[in-house]
N, C-alpha and C positions, 0 to 999 in steps of 0.2 A: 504494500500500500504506500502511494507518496502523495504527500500533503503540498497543498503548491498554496501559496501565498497570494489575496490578493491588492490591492488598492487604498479596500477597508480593511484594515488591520484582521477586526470581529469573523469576516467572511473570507472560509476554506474552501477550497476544490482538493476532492478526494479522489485518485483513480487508484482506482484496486487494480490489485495483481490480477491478472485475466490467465489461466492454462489453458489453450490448445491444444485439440490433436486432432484426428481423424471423426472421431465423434461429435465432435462440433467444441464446445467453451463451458468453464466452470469457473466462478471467480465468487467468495466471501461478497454480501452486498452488504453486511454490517456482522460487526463485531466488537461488543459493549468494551472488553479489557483495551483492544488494540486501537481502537476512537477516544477512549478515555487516555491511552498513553501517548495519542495524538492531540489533544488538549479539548477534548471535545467530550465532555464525562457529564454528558446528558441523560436522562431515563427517558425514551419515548413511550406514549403510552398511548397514539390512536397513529394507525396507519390511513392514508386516505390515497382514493386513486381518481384521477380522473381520466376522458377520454375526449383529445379536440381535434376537429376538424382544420384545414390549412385554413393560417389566418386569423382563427380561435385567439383572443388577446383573456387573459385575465388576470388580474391584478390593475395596480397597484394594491396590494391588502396586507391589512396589519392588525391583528386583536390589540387594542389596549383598553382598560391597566391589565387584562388578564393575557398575559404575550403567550406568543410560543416558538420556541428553538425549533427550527427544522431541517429534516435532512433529504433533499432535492434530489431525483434524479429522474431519466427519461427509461422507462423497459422498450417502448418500441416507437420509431419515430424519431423527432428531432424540436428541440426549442430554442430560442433564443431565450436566456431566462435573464431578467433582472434585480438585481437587489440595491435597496435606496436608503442611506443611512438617514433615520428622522429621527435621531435622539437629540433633545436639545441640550446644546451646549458642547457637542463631540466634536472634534475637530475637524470632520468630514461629513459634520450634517448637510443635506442636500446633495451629496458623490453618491453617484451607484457605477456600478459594476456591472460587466455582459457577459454571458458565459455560455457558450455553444454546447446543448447536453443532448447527446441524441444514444442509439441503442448501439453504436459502435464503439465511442471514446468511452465509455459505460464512466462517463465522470458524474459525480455524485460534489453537491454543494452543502457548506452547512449554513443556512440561515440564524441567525442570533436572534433573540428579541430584539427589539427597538430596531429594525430594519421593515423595509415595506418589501415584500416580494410580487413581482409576476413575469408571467413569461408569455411569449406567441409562436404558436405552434405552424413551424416550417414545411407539414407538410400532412395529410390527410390520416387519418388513425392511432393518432398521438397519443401514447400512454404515457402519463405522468404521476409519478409516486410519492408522496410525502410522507414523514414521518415527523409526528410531531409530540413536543413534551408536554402538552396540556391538550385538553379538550377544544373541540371546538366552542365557540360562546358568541352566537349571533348578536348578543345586546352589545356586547365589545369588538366589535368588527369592521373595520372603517376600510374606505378606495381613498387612495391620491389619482387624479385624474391623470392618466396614461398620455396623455400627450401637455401635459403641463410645460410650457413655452422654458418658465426657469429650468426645466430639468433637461430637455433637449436632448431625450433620452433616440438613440436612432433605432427606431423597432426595425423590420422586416417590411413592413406594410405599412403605409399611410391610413388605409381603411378598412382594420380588422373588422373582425365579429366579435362583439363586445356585448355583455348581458345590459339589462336596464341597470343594475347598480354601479357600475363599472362606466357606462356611455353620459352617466353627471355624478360621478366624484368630484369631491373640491381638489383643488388644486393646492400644493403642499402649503403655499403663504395664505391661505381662507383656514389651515386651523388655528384654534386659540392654543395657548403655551401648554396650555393643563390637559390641552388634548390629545397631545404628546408624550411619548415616553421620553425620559430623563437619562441621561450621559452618566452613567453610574458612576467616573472618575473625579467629576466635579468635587472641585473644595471648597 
């Protein structure tokens, strides 16, 4: 397994060891001792999966105050994924980060709290896996609007497929400070 570094300090890319042979590929997609001696000593407790069509935009989303770590990756298909530091007070609030994760680089991301994630799906039957440290909690669930001018983030597509909640998020400067997760370094 190597651990690559990104941008955001908070935010890992993971590629596991992949074996080949004749039979096709076997590689570890988590391993609690060897993630935690990676610096990543999380307990996940709800798997979730979804499946998008090319174009499928979702995100920006973030639970708060009830957050949740997660750990990203594509089983079949391909994304663009994003992650968007909105902890206030961090030295890279408003930086995100892009990361190509599809079913061949079997790379795997870890999402922190206090980060917005979403990703758009490069190409029709996109399976995408989370693992996450809390529960889901619809009351605590906010969008940043995906094409927000400050964030100038470069998707894939100018005119995803976007759900109703996602097609009017605010944009990251319409939240108030308190709506926001906190830079846990702060003095």
């Amino acid at each position: 397994m190597k651990i690559i570094s990104t941008i955001l300090p908070e935010v890992l890319i993971i590629e596991p060891a992949v074996f080949n042979d004749t039979r096709g590929q076997f590689f570890e997609s988590f391993h609690k001792l060897k993630y935690k001696d990676a610096g990543i000593p999380v307990e996940f407790i709800q798997d979730n999966v979804s499946v998008s069509m090319k174009n499928v935009l979702r995100g920006l989303h973030f639970q708060y105050p009830y957050g949740q770590d997660k750990l990203v990756s594509v089983l079949q298909g391909e994304v663009l994924d994003i992650i968007l530091d909105i902890r206030i007070g961090s030295p890279t609030f408003g930086q995100w980060v892009s990361i190509i994760l599809n079913n061949d680089n079997k790379r795997q991301v870890f999402v922190p709290q206090g980060f917005a994630h979403g990703f758009i799906a490069n190409c029709d039957n996109t399976i995408f896996s989370y693992k996450c440290s809390d529960y889901y909690n619809s009351q605590t669930e906010h969008s940043i609007l995906w094409n927000d001018p400050m964030l100038d983030i470069a998707w894939t597509s100018k005119e995803p497929l976007l759900s109703s909640k996602d097609s009017c998020a605010q944009k990251l400067n319409e939240y108030q400070l308190d709506q926001l997760p906190k830079y846990k370094n702060i003095i």
